[in-house]
Legacy VTK file of the C-alpha trace (Angstrom):
# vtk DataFile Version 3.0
C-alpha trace
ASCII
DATASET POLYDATA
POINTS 458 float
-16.444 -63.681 -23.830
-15.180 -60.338 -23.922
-14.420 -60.523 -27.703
-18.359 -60.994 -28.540
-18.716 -57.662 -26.349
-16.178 -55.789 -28.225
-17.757 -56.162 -31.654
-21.155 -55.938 -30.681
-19.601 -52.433 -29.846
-17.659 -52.088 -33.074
-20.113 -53.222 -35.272
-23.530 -50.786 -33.463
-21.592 -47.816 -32.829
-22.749 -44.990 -35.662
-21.386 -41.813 -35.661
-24.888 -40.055 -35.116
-24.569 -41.556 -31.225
-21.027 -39.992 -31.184
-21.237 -36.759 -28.702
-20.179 -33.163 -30.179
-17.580 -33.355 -27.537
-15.910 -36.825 -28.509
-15.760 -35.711 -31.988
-13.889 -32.395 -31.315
-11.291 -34.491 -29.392
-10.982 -36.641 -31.889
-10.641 -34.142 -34.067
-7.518 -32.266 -32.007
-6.268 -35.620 -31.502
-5.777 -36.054 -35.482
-4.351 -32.649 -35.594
-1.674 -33.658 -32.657
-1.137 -36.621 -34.615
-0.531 -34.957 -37.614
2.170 -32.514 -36.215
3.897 -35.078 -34.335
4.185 -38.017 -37.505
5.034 -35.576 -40.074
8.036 -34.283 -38.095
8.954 -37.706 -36.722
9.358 -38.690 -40.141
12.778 -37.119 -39.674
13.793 -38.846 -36.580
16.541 -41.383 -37.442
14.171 -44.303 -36.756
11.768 -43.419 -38.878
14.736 -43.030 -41.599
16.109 -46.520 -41.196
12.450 -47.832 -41.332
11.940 -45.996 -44.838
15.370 -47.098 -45.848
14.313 -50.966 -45.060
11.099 -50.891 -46.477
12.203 -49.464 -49.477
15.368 -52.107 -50.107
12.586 -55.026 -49.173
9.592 -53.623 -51.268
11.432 -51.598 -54.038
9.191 -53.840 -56.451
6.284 -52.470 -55.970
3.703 -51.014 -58.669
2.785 -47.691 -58.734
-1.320 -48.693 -58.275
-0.355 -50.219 -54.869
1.178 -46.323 -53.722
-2.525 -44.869 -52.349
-1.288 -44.599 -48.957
0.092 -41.306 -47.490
3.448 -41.757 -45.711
4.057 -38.866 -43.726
6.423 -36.648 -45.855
7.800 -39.513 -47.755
4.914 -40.233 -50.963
2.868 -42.978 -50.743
2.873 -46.686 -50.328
0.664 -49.790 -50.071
-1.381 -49.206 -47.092
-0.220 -51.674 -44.757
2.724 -50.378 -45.479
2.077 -46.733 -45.369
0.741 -47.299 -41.785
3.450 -49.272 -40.314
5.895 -46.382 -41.483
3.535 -43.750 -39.834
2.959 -45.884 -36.900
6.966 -45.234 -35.989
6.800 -41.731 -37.195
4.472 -41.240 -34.638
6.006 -42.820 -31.498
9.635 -41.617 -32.326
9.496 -38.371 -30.655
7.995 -39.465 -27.469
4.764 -36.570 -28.516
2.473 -38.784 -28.785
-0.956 -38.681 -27.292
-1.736 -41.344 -24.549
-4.652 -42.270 -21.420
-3.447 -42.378 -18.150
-4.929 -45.335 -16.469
-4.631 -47.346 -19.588
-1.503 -46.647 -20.200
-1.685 -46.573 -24.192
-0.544 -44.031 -26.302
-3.978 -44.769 -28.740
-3.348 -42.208 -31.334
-0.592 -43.739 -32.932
-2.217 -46.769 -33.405
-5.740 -45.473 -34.294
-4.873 -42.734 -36.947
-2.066 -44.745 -39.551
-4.704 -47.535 -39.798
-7.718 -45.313 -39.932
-5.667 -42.999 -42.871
-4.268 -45.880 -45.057
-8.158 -47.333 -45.012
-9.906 -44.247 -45.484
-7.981 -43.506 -48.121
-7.583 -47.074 -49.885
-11.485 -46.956 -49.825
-11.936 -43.666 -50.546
-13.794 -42.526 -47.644
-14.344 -39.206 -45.595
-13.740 -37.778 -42.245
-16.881 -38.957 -40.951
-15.901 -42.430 -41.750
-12.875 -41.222 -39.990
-13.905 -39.960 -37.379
-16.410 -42.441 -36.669
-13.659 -45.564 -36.495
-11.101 -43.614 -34.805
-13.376 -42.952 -31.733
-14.015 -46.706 -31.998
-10.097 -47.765 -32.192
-10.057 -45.313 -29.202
-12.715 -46.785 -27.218
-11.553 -50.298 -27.797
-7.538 -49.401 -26.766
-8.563 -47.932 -23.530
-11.415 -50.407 -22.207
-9.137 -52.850 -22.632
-6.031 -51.319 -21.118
-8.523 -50.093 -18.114
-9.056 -53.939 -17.745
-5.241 -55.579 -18.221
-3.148 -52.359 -16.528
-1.722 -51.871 -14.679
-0.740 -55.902 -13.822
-0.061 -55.934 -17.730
2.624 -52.922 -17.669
4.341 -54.622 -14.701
4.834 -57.926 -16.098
7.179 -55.877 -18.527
4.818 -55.394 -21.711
4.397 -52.002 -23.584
0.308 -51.652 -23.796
1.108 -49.576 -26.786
2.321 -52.378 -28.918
-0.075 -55.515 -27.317
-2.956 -53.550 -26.658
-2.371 -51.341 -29.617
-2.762 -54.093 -31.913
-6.416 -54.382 -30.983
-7.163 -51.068 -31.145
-6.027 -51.018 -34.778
-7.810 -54.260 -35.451
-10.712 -52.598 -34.032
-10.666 -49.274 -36.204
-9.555 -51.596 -39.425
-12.727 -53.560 -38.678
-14.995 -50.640 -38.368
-13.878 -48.843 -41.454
-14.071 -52.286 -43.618
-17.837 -52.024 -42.140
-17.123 -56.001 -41.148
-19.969 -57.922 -39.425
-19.429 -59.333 -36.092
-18.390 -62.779 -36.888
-15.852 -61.387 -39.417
-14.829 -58.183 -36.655
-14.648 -61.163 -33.695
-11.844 -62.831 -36.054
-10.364 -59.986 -36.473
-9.748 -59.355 -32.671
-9.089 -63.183 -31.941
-6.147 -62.566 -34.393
-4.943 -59.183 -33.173
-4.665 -60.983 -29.950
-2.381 -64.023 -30.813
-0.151 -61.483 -33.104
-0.073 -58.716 -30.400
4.026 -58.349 -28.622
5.922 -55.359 -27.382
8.175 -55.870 -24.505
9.169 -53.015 -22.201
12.941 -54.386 -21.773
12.843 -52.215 -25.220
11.876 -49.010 -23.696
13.937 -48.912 -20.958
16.849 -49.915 -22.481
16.549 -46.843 -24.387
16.585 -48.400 -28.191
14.027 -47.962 -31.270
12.004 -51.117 -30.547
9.385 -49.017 -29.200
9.209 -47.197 -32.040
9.110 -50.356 -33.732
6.120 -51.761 -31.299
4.030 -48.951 -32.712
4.563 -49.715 -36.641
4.040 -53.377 -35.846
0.692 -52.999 -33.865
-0.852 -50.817 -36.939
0.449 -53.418 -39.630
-1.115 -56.499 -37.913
-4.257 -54.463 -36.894
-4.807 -54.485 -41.276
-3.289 -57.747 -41.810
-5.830 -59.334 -39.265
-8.510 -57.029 -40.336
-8.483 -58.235 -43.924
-7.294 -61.832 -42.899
-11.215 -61.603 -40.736
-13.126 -59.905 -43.314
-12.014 -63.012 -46.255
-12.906 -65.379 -43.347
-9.621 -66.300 -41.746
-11.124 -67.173 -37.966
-9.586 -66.430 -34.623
-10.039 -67.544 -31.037
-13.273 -65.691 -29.362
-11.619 -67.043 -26.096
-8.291 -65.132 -26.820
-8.504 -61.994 -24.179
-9.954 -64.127 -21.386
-9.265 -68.024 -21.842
-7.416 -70.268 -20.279
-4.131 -69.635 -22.337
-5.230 -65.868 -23.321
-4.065 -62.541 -23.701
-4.774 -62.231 -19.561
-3.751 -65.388 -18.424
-0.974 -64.854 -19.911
0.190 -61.599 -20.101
-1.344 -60.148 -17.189
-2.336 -62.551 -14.673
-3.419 -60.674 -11.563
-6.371 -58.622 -14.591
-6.866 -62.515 -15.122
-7.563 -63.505 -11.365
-9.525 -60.623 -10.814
-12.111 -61.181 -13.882
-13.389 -64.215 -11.708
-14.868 -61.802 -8.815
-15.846 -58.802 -11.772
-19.318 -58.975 -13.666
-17.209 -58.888 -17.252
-20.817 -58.259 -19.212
-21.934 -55.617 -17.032
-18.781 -53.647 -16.768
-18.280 -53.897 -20.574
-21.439 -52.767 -20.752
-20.336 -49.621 -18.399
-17.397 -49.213 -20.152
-17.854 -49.071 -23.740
-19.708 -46.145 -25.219
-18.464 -43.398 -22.556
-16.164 -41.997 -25.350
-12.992 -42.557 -23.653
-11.125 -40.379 -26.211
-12.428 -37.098 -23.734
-9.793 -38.329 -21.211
-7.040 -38.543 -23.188
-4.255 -36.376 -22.562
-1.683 -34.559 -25.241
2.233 -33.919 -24.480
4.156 -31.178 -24.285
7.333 -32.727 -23.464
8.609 -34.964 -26.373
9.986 -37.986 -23.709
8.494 -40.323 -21.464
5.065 -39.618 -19.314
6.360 -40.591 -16.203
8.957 -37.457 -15.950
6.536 -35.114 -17.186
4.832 -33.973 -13.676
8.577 -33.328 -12.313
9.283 -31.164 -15.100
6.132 -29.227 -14.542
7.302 -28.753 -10.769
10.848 -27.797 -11.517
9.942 -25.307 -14.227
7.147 -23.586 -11.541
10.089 -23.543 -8.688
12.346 -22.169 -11.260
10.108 -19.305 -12.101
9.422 -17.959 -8.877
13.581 -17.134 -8.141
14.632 -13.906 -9.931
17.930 -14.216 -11.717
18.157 -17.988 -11.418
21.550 -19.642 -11.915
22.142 -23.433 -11.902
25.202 -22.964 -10.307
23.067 -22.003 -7.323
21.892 -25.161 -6.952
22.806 -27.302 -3.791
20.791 -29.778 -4.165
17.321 -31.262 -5.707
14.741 -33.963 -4.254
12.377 -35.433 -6.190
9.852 -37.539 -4.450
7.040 -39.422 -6.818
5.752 -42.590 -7.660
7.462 -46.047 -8.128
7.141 -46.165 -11.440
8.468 -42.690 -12.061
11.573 -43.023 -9.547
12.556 -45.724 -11.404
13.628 -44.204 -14.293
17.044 -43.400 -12.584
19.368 -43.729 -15.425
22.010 -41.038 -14.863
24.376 -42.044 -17.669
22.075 -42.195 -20.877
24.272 -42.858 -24.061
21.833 -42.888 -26.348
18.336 -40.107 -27.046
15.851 -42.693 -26.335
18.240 -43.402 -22.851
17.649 -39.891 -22.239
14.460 -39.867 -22.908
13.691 -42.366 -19.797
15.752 -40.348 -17.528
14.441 -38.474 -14.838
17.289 -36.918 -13.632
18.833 -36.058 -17.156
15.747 -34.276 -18.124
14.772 -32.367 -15.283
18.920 -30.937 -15.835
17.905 -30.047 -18.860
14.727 -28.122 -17.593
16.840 -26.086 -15.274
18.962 -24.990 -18.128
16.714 -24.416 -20.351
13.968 -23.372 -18.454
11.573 -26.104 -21.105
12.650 -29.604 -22.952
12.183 -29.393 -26.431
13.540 -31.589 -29.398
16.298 -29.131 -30.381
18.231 -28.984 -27.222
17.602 -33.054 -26.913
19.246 -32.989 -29.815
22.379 -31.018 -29.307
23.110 -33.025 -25.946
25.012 -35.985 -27.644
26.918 -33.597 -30.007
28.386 -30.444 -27.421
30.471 -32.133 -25.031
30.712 -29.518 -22.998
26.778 -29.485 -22.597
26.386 -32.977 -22.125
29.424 -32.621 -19.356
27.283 -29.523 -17.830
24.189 -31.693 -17.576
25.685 -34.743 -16.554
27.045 -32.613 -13.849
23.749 -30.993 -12.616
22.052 -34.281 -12.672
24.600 -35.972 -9.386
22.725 -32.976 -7.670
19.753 -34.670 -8.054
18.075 -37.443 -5.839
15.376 -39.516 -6.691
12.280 -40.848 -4.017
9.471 -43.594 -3.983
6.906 -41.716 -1.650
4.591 -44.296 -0.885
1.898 -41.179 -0.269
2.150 -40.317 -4.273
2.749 -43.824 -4.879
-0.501 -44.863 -3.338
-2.325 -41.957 -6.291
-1.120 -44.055 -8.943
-2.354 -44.994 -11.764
-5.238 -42.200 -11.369
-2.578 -39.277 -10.738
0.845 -39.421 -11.529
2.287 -37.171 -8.883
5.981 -35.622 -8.181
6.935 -33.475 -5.463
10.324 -31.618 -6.026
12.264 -29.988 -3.714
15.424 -27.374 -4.624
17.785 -26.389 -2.652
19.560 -23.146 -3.250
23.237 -22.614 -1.805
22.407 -20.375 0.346
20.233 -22.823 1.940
16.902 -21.457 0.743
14.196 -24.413 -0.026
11.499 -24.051 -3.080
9.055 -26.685 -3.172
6.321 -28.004 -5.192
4.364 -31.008 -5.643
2.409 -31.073 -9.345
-0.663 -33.865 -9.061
-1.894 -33.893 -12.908
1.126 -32.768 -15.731
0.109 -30.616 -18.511
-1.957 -31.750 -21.109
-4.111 -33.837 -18.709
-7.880 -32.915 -19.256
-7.422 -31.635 -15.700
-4.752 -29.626 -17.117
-5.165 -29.400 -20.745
-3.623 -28.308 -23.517
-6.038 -26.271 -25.988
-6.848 -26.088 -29.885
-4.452 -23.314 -29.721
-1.441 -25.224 -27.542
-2.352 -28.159 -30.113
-1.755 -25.818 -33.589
0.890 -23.786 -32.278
2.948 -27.408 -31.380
2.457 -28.057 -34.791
3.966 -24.997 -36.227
7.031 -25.619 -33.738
7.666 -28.765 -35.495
6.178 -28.140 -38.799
7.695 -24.332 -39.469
8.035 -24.881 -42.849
4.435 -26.349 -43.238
1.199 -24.791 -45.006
-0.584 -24.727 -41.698
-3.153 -22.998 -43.294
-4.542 -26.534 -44.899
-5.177 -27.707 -41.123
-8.277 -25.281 -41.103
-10.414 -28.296 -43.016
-9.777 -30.311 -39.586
-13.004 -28.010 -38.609
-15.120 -29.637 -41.203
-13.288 -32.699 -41.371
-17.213 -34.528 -41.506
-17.228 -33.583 -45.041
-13.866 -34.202 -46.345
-12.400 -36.588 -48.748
-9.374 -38.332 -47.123
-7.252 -39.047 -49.879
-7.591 -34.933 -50.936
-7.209 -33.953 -47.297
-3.814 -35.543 -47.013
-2.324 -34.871 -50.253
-0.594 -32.171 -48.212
1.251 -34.391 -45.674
2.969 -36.864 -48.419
5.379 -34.449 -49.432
LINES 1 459
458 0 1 2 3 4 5 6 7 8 9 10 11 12 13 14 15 16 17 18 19 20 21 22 23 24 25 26 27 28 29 30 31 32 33 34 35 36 37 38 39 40 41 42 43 44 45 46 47 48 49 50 51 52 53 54 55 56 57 58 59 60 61 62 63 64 65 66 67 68 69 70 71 72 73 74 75 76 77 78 79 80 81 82 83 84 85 86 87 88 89 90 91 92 93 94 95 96 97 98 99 100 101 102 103 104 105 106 107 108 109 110 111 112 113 114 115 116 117 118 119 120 121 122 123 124 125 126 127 128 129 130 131 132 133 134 135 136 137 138 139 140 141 142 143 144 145 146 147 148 149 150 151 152 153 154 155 156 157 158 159 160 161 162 163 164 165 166 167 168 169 170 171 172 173 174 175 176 177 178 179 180 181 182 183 184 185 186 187 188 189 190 191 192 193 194 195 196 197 198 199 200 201 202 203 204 205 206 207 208 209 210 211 212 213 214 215 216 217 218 219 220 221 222 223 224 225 226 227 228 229 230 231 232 233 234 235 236 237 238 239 240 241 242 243 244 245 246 247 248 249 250 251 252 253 254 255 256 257 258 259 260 261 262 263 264 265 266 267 268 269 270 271 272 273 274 275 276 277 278 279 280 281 282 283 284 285 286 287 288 289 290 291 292 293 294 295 296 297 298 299 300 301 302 303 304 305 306 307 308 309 310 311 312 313 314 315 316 317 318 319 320 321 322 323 324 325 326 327 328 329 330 331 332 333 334 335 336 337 338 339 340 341 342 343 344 345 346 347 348 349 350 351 352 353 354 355 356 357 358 359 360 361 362 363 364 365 366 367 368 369 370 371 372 373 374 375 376 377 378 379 380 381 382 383 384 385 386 387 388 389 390 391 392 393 394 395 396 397 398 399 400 401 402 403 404 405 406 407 408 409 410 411 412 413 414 415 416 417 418 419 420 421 422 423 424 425 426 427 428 429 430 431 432 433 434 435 436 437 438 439 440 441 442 443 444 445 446 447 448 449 450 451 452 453 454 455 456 457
């Protein structure tokens, strides 16, 4: 059962075994996180999700607020992480693994935060459960992806409620009858449909909050004795079977011991990438492209533009929408965003933002994006999952062609973005923010949680 493999992992790993390099990952990883949930806790999601929890929970006691929510106080823990969970998906920031196709830091650091600090604990604790949730997230989207993404479920929210279940467990120091409930129950309680994504509304935001609440409800559910189904990722009515049928078929020809066994320990978290764009992954690598063929014409002008081809994988070429109403619309449209690039030579939050409010913009855009046609190459196609490859093509009026193909976006460890890329994001979205304070993410070993992120509640 792969459930009995998982917590024998959960419950041996120590953070001694950890490798320097997995722990200075997860290290930048907490200080992307950070950036990207303390300004999300702006974004109007995250404000209606305040707003509701407050109106349903306005009863409760002051002892129960030892949570940090991002730049909102504090709350119950369970609480305090489903708020950060949707801080920390709303701007599309968020850190994520390619061939698993989870965004694991969103659903490894609220859980890991609210327990560290509900226990009192510090940042090796941390650190230790956090490479854990990590590892978990990604063996198991390795395994169910990418059948699982194309039977329409978001890996972030399913998947994502394992990998919290899985850092809960290791930071309530749970045995492995206790941590095997804990899964069984993240898996009958784990949802998040894709139909949400792509039709461009907050559910996804909503996935994220959800994943991190049940990964502490089933945590605490396990450790009191509340049992689960061992058999839930691989039985006959399971998390496969039923949610990604083709990972299902294929466990009957794959050695599931010995490729857990493979698997788990690697320290996944060193292939994780980071984002520079805040909207989908799959429109990234046709940004990157666009910007380099922008940069090599002197004096460029849009209205020079004849014409623009974008060939890249299936996926990617699907998101076609070229009438978004709506930011999260926009932010699944390829040729929408890479408009936007040409304009303004980036994509960044504040010119997302002023799209849907200038008319004249959003006409302007709108405009440049009929220029734009969009390509399944089955020779990029055929990379995928492992690269996620666009080739674009501009055409200038005077019939001169710029082309270039980008194989690995930025932020990829291929193509990564540094300690320096990682703080200076943060000051981009943080201005007003003592970034001074994020120096202690060096010795983060040593530090107490709950005094470590007395800084991000207000």
């Amino acid at each position: 059962m792969i459930i009995k493999e998982l917590a024998n992992f959960i419950v041996n790993l120590k953070y001694d075994e950890i490798d320097d390099e997995a722990i200075e990952k997860a290290k930048l990883s907490f200080l992307d996180f950070l950036s990207v949930s303390y300004r999300g806790s702006q974004e109007k999601s995250s404000q209606i999700a305040i707003k509701t929890i407050i109106e349903l929970f306005n009863y409760e006691s002051s002892e129960d607020k030892i949570a940090t929510v991002m730049a909102n106080g504090y709350l119950n823990p369970i609480r305090a992480s489903f708020l950060n969970g949707i801080f920390a998906h709303s701007l599309d920031l968020d850190d994520g693994h390619t061939i698993a196709q989870i965004h694991p830091g969103s659903v490894v650091f609220p859980s890991a935060i609210a327990i560290c600090q509900m226990k009192d604990l510090n940042g090796e604790k941390l650190l230790e459960s956090v490479v854990c949730g990590y590892e978990i997230g990604i063996v198991l989207g390795k395994i169910a992806n990418p059948q699982h993404r194309n039977q329409g479920f978001h890996s972030t929210g399913t998947i994502g409620t394992f990998t919290s279940g899985a850092t809960v467990s290791k930071l309530l120091n749970l045995n492995k009858k206790q941590t095997m409930n804990t899964l069984g129950l993240c898996g009958t309680l784990s949802s998040g449909l894709l139909e949400s994504d792509h039709a461009g509304t907050m559910a996804k935001h909503l996935h994220v909050g959800n994943a991190n609440y049940n990964g502490i409800l089933c945590g605490f559910l396990g450790k009191n004795g509340f049992t689960g189904a061992e058999s839930i990722i691989d039985g006959n009515e399971g998390f496969l079977n039923g949610m990604a049928i083709k990972s299902f078929e294929n466990l009957k020809s794959l050695n599931v011991n010995s490729y857990l066994s493979s698997e788990l320990g690697k320290s996944h978290i060193k292939d994780v990438y980071l984002k520079k764009y805040p909207i989908c992954r799959h429109l990234h690598s046709s940004i990157d492209s666009t910007i380099a063929i922008k940069e090599k014409i002197n004096d460029f002008n849009v209205d020079d533009v004849r014409g623009i081809c974008i060939e890249t994988y299936k996926i990617a070429s699907e998101h076609d929408n070229y009438n978004p109403k709506t930011l999260e619309q926009l932010k699944q449209s390829l040729p929408f965003t890479i408009a936007i690039s040409l304009i303004f030579n980036d994509v960044k939050l504040e010119d997302l933002n002023k799209i849907f409010i200038d008319k004249q913009l959003y006409l302007k855009i709108k405009n440049l994006s009929k220029k734009i046609e969009i390509h399944c190459s089955k020779e990029l196609d055929e990379l995928f999952p492992n690269k996620r490859a666009s080739k674009v093509t501009v055409t200038l009026k005077n019939n001169e062609k710029l082309q270039d193909i980008t194989y690995t976006p930025i932020g990829e460890k291929e193509n990564p973005l540094l300690k320096e890329d990682i703080l200076n994001k943060f000051k981009y979205l943080n201005p007003n923010f003592n970034y001074h304070h994020l120096k202690q993410i060096d010795n983060l070993e040593s530090i107490n949680i709950n005094s470590f992120m007395k800084e991000f509640s207000n």
